[in-house]
C-alpha positions in Angstrom: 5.7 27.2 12.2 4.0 24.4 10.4 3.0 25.2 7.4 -0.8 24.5 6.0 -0.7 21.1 4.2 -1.1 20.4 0.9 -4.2 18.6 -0.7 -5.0 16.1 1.5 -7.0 12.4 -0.4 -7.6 10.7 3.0 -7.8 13.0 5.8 -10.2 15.2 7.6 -9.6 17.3 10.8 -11.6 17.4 13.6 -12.2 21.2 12.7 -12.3 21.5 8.5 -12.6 19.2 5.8 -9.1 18.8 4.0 -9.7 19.7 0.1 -9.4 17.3 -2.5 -5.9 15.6 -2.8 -4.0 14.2 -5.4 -2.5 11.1 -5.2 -3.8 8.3 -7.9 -2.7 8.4 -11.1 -0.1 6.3 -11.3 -0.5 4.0 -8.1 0.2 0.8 -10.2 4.0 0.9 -9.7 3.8 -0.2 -6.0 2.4 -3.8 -6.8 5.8 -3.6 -8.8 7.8 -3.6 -5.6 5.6 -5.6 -3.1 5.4 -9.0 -6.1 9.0 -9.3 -6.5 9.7 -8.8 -2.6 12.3 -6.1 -3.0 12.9 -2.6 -1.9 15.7 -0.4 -4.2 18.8 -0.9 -3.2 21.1 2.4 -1.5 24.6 2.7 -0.8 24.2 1.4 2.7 26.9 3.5 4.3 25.0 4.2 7.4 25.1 2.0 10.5 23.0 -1.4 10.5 19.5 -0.2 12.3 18.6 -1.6 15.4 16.3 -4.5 15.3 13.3 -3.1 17.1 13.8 -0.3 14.4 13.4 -2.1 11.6 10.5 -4.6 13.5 8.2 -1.4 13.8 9.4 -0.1 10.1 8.3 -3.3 8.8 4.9 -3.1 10.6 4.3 0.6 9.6 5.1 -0.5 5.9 2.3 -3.0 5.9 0.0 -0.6 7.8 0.4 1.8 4.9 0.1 -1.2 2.3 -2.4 -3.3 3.4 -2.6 -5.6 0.0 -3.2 -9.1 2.4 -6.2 -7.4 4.0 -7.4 -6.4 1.2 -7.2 -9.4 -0.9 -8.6 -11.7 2.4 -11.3 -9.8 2.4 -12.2 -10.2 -1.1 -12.0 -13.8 -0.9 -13.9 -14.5 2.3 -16.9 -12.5 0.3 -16.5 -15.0 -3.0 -15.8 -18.8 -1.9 -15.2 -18.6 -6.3 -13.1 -15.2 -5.9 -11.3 -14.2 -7.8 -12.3 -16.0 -10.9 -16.4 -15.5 -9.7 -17.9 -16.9 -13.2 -15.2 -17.9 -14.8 -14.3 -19.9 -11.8 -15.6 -23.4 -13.8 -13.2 -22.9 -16.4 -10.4 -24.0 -14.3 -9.7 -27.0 -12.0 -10.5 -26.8 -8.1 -7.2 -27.1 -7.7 -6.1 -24.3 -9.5 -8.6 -22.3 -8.1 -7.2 -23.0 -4.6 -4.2 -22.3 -5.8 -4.9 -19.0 -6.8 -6.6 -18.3 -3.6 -3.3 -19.2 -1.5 -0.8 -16.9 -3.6 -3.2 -13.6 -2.7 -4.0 -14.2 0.9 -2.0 -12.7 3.2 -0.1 -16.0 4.6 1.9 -15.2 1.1 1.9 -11.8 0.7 2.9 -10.3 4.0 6.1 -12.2 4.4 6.7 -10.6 0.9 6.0 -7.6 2.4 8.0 -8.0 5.5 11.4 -8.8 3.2 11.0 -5.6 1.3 10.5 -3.4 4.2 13.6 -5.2 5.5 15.6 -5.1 2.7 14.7 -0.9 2.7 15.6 -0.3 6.3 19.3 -2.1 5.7 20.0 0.1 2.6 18.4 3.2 4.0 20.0 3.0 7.5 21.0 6.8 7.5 16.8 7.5 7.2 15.2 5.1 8.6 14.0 6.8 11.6 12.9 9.7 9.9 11.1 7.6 7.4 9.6 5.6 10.4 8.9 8.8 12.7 6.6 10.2 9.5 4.7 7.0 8.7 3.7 6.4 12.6 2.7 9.8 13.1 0.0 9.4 10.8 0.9 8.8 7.4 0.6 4.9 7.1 -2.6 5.3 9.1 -4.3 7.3 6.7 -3.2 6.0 3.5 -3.7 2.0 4.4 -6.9 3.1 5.8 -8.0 4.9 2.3 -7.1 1.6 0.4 -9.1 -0.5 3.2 -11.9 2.1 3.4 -12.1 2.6 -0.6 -12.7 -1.6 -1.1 -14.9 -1.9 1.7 -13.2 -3.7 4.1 -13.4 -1.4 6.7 -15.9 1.3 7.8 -14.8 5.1 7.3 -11.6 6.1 9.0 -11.6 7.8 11.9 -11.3 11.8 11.6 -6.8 12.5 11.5 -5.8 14.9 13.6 -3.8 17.9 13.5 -0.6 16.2 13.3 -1.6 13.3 11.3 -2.6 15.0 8.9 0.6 17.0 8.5 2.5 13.5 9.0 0.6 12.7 5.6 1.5 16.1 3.8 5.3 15.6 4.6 5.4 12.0 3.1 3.5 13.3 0.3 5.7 16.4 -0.6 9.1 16.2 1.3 12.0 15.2 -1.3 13.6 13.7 1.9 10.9 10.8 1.7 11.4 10.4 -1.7 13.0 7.2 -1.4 10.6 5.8 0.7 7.7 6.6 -1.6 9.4 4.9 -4.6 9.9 2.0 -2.6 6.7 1.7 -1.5 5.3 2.7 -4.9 3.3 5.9 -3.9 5.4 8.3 -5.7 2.6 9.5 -7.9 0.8 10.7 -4.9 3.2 13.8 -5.5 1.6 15.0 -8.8 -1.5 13.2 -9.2 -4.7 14.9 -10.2 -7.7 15.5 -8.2 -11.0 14.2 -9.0 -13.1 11.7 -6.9 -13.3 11.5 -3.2 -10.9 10.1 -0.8 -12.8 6.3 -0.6 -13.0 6.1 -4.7 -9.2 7.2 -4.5 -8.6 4.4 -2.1 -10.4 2.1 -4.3 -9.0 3.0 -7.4 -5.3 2.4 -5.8 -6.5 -0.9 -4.3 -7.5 -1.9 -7.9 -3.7 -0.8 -9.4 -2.2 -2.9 -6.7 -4.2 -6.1 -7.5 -3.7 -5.9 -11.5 0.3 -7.4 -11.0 -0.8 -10.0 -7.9 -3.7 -11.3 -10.0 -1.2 -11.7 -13.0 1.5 -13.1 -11.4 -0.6 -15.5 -9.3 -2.1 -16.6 -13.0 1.0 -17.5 -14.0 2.3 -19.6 -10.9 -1.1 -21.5 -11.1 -0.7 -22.5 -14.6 -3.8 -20.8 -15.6 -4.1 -18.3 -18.7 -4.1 -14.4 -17.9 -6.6 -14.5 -20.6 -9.3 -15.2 -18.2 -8.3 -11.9 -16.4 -9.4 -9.8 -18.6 
């Protein structure tokens, strides 16, 4: 018998509202993983995954982390994003520069790397971990993020099995691993509070912070004017 899901930050049922999740507080650690292009590292004793395996894992992984969207979004809003007023302080070229390293064209084959680097050292769980994000639980955390910035309209209602897709990832210590990979381990024990778009928002913000820095530095341009 399934068992009823825990708080629940992004989903709502055709039937009842979930209540309040908790799932913020300490988002920041997945830009950690997706700038440096790397997934942790396992024993790898398991057989190598199959490659249509690890092709769907790696799209599941970006569903759940949409960080290109995101950041194309922002830009095609602000010709001067993401330096808006402080955009004359630099050259064009540096601004341009900037505006290459977060668009997706450089992110997502980041993105792609990591999730392939986790399905080879994770063989033995890789279709578990694959089975829980496509049931549900990439859909309705990447839509959150998307949702919370504005760069989509509001999700459409999860369903039944969705939702409980979402409470697995979000409590099973069998997916452990594959929340510290993707950074979303604090979505275990954070603390409740605003609704499920500012959530998004909010993790969408944490996720920027280490792009915006380390595009800064690649661009030769001071991470004073960041702040």
């Amino acid at each position: 018998m399934n068992r009823p899901p825990p708080d629940c930050p992004f989903a709502r049922t055709g039937r009842r509202a979930c209540r309040p999740g908790r799932w913020v507080r300490r988002g920041a650690t997945a830009l950690a993983v997706l700038s440096s292009g790397c997934a942790p590292i396992g024993p790898g004793l398991a057989p190598a995954p199959g490659a249509d395996l690890v092709q769907r894992f790696t799209q599941a992984y970006v569903q759940l982390l949409p960080i290109g969207r995101l950041l194309d979004a922002a830009a095609a809003q602000d010709t001067r994003w993401p330096l808006a007023d402080r955009a004359d302080w630099v050259s064009a070229a540096q601004l341009g520069c900037m505006r290459r390293a977060l668009s997706s064209a450089e992110l997502t084959p980041r993105q792609h790397q990591a999730a392939r680097q986790y399905a080879e050292s994770h063989a033995d769980t890789l279709a578990a971990d694959l089975q829980v994000l496509e049931a549900g639980a990439a859909r309705l955390i990447g839509e959150a993020m998307l949702a919370g910035a504005g760069a989509m309209a509001a999700p459409a209602p999860a369903s039944a099995r969705e939702t409980q897709a979402l409470a697995d990832f979000v409590v099973e210590p069998r997916f452990a691993a594959l929340r510290r990979a993707t950074g979303l381990d604090p979505l275990t024990d954070a603390g409740t509070g605003a609704d499920p778009a500012q959530r998004g928002r909010a993790l969408g913000q944490r996720l920027l912070t280490r792009h915006m820095t380390d595009a800064f530095l690649h661009c030769h341009i001071p991470v004073q004017l960041l702040y």
